[in-house]
N, C-alpha and C positions, 0 to 999 in steps of 0.2 A: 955570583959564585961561578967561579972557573967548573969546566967541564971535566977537566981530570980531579977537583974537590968532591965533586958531585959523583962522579962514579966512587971515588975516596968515599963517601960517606952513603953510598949505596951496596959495598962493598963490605962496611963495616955491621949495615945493616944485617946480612945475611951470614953471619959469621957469628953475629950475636944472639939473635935470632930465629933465624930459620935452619939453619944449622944443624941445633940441638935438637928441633923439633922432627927430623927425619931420624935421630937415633933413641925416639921414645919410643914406649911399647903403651900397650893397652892391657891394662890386668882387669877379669871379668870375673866379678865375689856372686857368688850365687850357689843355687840347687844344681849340682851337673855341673859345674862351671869350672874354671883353674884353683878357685879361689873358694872355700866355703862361709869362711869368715874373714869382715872388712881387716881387721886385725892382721891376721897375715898379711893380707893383700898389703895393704901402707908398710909392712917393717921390709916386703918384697919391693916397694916403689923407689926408683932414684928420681932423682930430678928429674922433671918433665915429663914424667909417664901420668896417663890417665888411669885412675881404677874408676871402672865401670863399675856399679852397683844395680841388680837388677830385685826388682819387687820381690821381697820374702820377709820373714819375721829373724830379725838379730838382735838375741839377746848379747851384748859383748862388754855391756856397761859405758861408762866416758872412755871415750875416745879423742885423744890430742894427736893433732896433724902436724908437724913442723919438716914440710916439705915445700920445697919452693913448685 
């Protein structure tokens, strides 16, 4: 592998990658928190964010995630 491929696909790396991962956020569901219910917090998530969930009792029923 050539040295300009190799940056080429080190390149492509972080473009695809790591990229996205610096314009995620973190949403935090809890008592006190941004978030009260998981619920909100996922219809508030885009791609790539984390929702933190901290120890408490959620009633919210099934809950389907289709977030990448």
């Amino acid at each position: 592998m050539s040295v300009n491929t190799q940056k080429y696909f080190i390149w492509l790396l972080m473009v695809h990658f790591i990229i996205p991962l610096a314009y995620s956020r973190t949403l935090h569901v809890g008592p006190n928190k941004e978030f009260n219910q998981i619920r909100s917090a996922l219809l508030s998530a885009q791609d790539y964010d984390t929702v933190f969930v901290y120890h408490s009792q959620y009633k919210e029923g099934n809950i389907v995630i289709n977030k990448k």
